[in-house]
C-alpha positions as CSV (number, residue, x, y, z in Angstrom):
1,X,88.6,209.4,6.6
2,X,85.0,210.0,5.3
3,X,84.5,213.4,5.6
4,X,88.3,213.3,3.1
5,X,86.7,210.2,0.6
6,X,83.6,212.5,0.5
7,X,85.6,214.9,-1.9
8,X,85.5,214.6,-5.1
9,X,89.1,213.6,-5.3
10,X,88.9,210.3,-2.8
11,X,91.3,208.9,-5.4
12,X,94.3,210.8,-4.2
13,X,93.6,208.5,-1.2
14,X,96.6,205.9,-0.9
15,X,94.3,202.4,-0.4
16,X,95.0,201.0,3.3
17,X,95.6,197.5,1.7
18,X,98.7,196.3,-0.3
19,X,98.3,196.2,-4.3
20,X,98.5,192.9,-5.7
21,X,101.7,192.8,-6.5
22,X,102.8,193.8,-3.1
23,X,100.5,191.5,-1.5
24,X,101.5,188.6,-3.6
25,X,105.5,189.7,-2.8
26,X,104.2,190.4,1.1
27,X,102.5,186.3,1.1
28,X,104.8,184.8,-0.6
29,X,107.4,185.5,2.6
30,X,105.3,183.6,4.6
31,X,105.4,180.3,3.2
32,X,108.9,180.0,3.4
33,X,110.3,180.8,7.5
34,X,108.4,178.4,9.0
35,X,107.9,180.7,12.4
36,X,106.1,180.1,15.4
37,X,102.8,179.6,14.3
38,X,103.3,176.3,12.2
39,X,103.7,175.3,16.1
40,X,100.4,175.0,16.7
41,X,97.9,176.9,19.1
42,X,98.1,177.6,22.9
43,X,95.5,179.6,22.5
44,X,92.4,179.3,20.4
45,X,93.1,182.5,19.0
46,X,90.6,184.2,17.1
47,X,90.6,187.9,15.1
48,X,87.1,188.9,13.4
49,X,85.3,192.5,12.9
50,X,84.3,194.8,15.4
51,X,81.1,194.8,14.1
52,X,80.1,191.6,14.0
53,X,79.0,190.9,17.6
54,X,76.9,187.6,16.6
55,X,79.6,184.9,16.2
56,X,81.7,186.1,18.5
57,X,78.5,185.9,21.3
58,X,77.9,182.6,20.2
59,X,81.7,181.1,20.1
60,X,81.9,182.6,24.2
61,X,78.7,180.6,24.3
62,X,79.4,177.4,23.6
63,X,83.1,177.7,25.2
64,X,80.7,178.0,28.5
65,X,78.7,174.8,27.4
66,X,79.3,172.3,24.5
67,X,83.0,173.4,23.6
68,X,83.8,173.7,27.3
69,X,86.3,171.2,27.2
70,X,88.0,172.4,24.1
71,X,88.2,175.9,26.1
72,X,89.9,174.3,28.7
73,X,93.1,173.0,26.3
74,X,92.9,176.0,23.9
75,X,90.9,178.6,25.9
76,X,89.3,181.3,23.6
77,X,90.9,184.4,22.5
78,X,89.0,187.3,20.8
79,X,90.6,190.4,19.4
80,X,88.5,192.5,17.0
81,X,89.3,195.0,14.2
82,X,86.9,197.4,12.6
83,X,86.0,195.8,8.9
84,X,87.3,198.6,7.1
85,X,91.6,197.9,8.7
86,X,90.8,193.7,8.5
87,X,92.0,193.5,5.1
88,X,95.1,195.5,5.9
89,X,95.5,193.6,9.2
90,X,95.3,190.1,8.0
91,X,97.7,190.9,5.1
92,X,100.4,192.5,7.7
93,X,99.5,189.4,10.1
94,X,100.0,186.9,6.9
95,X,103.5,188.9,6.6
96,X,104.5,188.3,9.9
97,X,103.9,184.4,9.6
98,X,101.6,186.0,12.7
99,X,98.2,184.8,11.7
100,X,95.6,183.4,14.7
101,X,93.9,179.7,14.4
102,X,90.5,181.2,13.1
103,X,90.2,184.6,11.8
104,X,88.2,186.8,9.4
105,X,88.9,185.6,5.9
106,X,88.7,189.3,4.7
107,X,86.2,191.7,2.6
108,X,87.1,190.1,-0.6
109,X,87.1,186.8,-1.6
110,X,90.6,187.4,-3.6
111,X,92.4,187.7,-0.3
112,X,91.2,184.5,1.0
113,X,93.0,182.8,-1.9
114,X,96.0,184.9,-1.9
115,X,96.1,183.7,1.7
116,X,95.4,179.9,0.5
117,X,98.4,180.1,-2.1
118,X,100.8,181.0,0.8
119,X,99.2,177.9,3.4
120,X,97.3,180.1,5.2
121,X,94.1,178.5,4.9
122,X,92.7,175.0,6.2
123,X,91.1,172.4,3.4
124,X,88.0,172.6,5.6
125,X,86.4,169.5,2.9
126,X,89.6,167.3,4.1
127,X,89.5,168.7,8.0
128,X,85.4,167.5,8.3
129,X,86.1,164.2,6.1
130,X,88.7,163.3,8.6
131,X,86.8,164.3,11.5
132,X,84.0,162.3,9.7
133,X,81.5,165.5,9.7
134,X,81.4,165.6,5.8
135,X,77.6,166.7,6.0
136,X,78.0,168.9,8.8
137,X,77.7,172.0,6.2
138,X,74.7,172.6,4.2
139,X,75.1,171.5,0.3
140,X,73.8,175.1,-0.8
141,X,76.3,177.1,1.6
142,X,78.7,174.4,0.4
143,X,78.1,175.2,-3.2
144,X,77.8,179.3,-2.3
145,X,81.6,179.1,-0.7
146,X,82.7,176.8,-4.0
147,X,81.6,179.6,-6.0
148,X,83.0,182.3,-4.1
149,X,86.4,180.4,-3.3
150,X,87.5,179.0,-7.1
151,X,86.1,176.0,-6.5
152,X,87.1,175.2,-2.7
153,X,85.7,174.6,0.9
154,X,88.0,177.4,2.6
155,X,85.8,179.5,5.0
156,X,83.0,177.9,7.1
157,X,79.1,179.1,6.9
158,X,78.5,180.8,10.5
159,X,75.9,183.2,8.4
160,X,74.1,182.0,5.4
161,X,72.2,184.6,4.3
162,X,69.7,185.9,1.4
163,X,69.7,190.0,0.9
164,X,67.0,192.1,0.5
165,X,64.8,195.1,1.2
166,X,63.4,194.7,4.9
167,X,60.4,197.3,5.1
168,X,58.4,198.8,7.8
169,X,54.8,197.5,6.9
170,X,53.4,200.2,9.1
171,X,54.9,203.0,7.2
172,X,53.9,201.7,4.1
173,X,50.0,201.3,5.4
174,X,50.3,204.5,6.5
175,X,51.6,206.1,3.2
176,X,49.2,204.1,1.1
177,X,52.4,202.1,0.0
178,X,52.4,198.4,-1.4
179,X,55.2,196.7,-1.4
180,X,57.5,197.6,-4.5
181,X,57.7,195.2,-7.5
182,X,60.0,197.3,-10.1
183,X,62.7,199.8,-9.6
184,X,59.9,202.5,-10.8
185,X,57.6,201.3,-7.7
186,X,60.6,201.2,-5.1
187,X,61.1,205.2,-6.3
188,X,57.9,206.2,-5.8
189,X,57.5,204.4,-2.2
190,X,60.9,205.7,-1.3
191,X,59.4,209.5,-2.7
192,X,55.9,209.1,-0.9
193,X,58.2,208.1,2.5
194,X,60.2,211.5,2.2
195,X,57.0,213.6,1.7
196,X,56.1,212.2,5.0
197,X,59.2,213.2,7.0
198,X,60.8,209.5,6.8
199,X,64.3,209.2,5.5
200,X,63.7,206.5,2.9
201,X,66.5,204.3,2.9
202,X,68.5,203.6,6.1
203,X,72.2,203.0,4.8
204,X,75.9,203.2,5.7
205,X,77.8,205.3,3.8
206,X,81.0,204.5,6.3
207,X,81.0,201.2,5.6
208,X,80.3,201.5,1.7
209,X,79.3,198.1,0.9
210,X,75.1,198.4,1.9
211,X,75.4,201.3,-1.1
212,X,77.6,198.9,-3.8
213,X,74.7,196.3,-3.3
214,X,71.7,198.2,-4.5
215,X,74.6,199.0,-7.7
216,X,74.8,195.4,-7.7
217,X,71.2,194.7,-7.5
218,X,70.1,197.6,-10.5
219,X,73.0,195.1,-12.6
220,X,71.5,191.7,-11.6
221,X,68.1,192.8,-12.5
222,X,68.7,195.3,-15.5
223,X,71.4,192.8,-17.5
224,X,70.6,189.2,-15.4
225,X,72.9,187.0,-12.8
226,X,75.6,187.0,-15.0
227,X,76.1,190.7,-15.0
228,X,79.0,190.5,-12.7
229,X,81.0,187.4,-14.2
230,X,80.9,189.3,-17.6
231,X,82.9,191.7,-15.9
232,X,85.2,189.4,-13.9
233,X,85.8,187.6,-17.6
234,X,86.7,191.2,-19.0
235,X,83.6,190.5,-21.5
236,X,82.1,193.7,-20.0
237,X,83.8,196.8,-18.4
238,X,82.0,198.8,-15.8
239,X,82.2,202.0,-17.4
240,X,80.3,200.5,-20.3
241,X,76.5,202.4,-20.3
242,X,74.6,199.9,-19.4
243,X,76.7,199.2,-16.2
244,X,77.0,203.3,-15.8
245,X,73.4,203.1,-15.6
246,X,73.2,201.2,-12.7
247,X,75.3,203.6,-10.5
248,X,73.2,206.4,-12.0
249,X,70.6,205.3,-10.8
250,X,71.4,205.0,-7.1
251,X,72.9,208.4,-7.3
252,X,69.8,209.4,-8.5
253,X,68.8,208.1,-5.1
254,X,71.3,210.3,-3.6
255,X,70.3,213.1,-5.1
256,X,66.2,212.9,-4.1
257,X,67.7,212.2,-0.4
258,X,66.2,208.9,0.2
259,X,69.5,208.1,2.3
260,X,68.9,211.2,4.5
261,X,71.2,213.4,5.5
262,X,75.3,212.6,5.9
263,X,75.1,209.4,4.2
264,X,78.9,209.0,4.6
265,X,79.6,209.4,8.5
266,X,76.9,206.6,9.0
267,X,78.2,203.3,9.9
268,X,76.0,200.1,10.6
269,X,74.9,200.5,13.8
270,X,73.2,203.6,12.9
271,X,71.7,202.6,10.0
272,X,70.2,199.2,11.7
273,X,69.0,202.2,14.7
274,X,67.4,204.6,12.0
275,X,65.3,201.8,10.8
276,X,64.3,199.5,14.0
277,X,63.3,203.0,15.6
278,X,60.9,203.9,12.7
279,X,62.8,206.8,11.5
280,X,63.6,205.2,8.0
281,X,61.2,203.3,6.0
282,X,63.5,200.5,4.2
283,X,66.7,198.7,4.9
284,X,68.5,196.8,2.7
285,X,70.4,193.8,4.5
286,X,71.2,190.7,4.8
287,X,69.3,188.1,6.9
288,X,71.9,188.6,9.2
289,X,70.1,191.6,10.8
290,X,67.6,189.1,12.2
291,X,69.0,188.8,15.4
292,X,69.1,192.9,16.4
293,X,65.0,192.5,14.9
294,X,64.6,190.4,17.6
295,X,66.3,192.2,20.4
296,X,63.5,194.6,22.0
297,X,66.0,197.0,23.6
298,X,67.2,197.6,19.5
299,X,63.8,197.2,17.9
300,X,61.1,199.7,18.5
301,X,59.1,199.1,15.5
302,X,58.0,195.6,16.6
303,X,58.6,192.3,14.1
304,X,55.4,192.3,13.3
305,X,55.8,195.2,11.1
306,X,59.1,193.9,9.6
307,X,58.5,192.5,5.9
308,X,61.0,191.2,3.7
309,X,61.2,191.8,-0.2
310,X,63.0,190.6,-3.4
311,X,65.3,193.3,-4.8
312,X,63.0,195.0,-7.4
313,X,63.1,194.2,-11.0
314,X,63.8,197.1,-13.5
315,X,61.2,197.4,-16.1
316,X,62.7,195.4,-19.2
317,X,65.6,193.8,-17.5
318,X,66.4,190.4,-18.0
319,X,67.2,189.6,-14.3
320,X,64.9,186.4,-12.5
321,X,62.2,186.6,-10.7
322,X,62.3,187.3,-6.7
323,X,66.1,188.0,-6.9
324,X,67.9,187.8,-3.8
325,X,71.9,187.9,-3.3
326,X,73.0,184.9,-1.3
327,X,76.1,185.6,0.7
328,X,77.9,183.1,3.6
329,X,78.6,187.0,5.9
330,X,82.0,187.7,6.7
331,X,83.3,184.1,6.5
332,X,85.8,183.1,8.9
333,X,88.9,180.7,8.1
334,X,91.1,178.5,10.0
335,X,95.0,178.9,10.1
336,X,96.6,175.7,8.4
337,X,99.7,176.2,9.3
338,X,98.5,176.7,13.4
339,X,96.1,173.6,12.9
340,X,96.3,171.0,15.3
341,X,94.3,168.5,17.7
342,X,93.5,171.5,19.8
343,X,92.0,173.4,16.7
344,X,90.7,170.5,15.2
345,X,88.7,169.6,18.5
346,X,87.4,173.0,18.2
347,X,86.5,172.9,14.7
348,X,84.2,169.6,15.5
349,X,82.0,171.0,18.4
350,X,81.4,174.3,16.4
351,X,80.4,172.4,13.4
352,X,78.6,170.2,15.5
353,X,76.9,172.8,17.8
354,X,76.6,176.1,16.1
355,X,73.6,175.9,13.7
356,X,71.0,174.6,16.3
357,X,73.1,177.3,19.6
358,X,73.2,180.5,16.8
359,X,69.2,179.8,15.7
360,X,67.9,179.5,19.2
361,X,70.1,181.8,20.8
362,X,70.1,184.9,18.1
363,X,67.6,183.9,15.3
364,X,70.8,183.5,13.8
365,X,70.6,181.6,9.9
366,X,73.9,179.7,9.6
367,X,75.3,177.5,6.6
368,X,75.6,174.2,9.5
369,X,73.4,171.3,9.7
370,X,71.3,171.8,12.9
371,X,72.4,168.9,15.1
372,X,69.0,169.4,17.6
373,X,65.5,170.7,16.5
374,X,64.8,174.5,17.8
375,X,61.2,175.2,18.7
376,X,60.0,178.3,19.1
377,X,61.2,180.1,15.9
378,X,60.1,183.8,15.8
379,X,57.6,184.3,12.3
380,X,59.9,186.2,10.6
381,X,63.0,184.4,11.3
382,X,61.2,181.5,10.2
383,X,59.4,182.8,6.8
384,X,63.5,184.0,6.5
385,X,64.8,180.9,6.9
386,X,62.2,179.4,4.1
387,X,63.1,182.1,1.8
388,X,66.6,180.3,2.3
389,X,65.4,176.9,1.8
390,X,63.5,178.1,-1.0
391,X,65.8,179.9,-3.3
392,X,66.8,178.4,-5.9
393,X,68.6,180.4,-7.9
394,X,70.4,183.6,-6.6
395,X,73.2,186.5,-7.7
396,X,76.1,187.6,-5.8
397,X,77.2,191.0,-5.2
398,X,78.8,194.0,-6.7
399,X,82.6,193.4,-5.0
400,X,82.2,189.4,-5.1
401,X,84.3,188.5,-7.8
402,X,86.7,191.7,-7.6
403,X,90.2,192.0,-6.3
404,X,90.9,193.5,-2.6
405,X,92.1,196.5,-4.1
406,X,89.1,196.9,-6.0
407,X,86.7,196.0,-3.1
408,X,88.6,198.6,-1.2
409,X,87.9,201.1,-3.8
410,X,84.6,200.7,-4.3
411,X,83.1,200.8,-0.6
412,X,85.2,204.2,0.3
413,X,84.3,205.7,-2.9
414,X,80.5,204.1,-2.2
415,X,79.3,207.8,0.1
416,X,80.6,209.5,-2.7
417,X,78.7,208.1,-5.5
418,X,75.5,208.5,-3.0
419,X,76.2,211.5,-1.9
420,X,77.1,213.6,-5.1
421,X,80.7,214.4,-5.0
422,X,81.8,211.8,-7.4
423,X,80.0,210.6,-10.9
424,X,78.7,207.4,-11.6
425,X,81.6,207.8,-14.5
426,X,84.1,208.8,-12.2
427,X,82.8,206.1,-9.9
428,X,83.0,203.1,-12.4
429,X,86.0,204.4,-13.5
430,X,88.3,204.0,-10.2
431,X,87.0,200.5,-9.5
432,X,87.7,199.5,-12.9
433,X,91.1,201.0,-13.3
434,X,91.9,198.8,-10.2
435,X,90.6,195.9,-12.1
436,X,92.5,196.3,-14.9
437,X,95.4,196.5,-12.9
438,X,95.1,193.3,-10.7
């Protein structure tokens, strides 16, 4: 499907999700049968990315240890999807009344509360108050999910995580480089790294979204943190200039070949390789990608020449200082309608367990209170996990506040913006036609 999205007419691509019409028709049939999974849960069934090996590492984990009796009444069932068929999967799921106790919650937030309208999705504020773990998830991913969610607790914080530009420091000494404070500076870093036979910018074009977010970033810092909202509140439209601009100027980055070569076939893996192996320059990630830093077999650049900076600020902009996006991952979701003692026994030792098992185990940064202290935090998981503590005021990203069939558009249209065969107009254009449509 990328090499086909590469051409200039992507849009004659059918999306592989529902519209919103259809979805809302295709939900609102599950409410109503009842079906076998308002029964409750054999199984501790759970569907999430292919891609996301993390979460899924840790849940096995603690089913071998803390959770082990929970395993033993509802053992643990994983069945993955690649990210780009989990919308399309939850929705046919949702349709079948089919949907497992914890899953995915989808690329787009929208889904989530299409899914919520039909009782797909567990009140996780009234599940911890009634297992009397209220404070079990950290007020700022708390308020980060409010945001995201209109207002409610439905997905639960196993990544809490501030994006940025990871940089080999190395490289950069090597190049006479300092670390980039404008959108100028990052150009001319990302030009000196090409002259010396370094691709840039490592980032996947297959999975679209690592390309919407430096879009996203340009808006944040050209127009300020509101950038996005104006657009959600139809007060701005994102073929207007000033947002036009924005996706000029990363196709600008295209167009020098700071993403290397075949930007569109490259998927995460990859792009996480072409950096930890020194063969790219920057990343841009969220704090996520700590845990492949610290696996040696992954990283050959060492973490001691891994630094971490603040998305750039155009020259003039109005965005704040040190801006980072602030994200809670993929979220994950329990069924309501599957929810029982089994799941809720489950949902107490992992929001009991899994802050303190994900940080020591994966240098993994989650949204829950750590129930026991970890020593022996690597530096730069640790100077991460201030810049967490420490930021105060964030943005979002591009597809946050977008429908799913405008999320969809956007990341398989993302390699073409990047790679030249469709306009920042034309680009703009198809997300904001599905916009207008939703």
């Amino acid at each position: 499907m990328v090499s086909v999205l590469s051409r200039p007419k992507a849009r004659a691509i059918a999306p592989v999700i529902a519209s919103a019409g259809a979805l809302a028709l295709l939900l609102s049939g599950c409410g109503a049968g009842g079906g076998s999974s308002a029964q409750g849960s054999k199984d501790f069934s759970y569907l999430t990315n292919v891609e996301n090996t993390t979460i899924r590492g840790e849940l096995e984990a603690l089913s071998k240890d803390q959770c082990a009796a929970e395993n033993k009444a509802a053992p643990l069932k994983v069945e993955t999807v690649p990210q780009t068929s989990l919308d399309q999967k939850l929705q046919l799921l949702a349709g079948q009344n089919a949907l497992p106790v914890q899953y995915a919650a989808g690329n787009a937030p929208a889904l989530t509360q299409d899914l919520d309208k039909s009782g797909n999705v567990l009140d996780f504020e009234k599940a911890l108050k009634d297992l009397n773990i209220s404070d079990a998830i950290l007020p700022g991913a708390a308020a980060t999910i409010k945001s995201l969610y209109g207002g409610k607790l439905n997905v639960l914080p196993y990544q809490y995580n501030v994006e940025g530009i990871w940089y080999n420091k190395k490289l950069f000494a090597d190049n006479g480089i300092t670390e980039p404070k404008t959108w100028d500076d990052f150009v001319a870093a990302g030009e000196k790294l090409k002259t010396a036979g370094v691709t840039p910018l490592a980032a996947s074009g297959k999975q679209g979204w690592p390309l919407t977010r430096l879009v996203s970033g340009y808006l944040f810092s050209d127009l300020g943190p509101d950038a996005m909202k104006k657009v959600a509140d139809g007060q701005a439209k994102l073929t207007d200039p000033e947002y036009v601009k924005a996706a000029q100027a990363v196709a600008d980055l295209g167009a020098k070949g700071y993403f290397g070569q075949g930007v569109g076939s490259i998927d995460y893996d990859t792009a996480a390789s072409q950096f930890l192996s020194g063969k790219a320059g920057m990343f841009y990630m969220g704090s996520w990608i700590l845990s492949n830093f610290d696996d040696k077999a992954q990283n050959k650049i060492g973490e001691e020449n891994i630094g971490f900076m603040p998305f750039p600020k155009v020259s003039g902009g109005k965005g704040i200082d040190n801006q980072y996006a602030t994200n809670v991952g993929l979220p994950m979701t329990f069924n309501a309608k599957t929810y029982d003692s089994n799941a809720s026994a489950w949902l107490k030792c992992i929001a009991t367990n899994y802050g303190s098992t994900a940080l020591k185990d994966k240098n993994s940064i989650s949204g829950f209170k750590l129930n026991t202290p970890v020593d022996n935090i690597p530096p730069l998981v640790k100077s991460t996990q201030e810049t967490v503590n420490n930021t105060k005021e964030s943005v979002l990203w591009f597809e946050a506040l977008f429908s799913t069939k405008a999320t969809t558009t956007s990341q398989t249209n993302a390699a073409g913006l990047a790679s030249g065969s469709i306009t920042p107009q034309k680009f703009m254009e198809l997300v904001q036609n599905d916009l207008n449509s939703k």
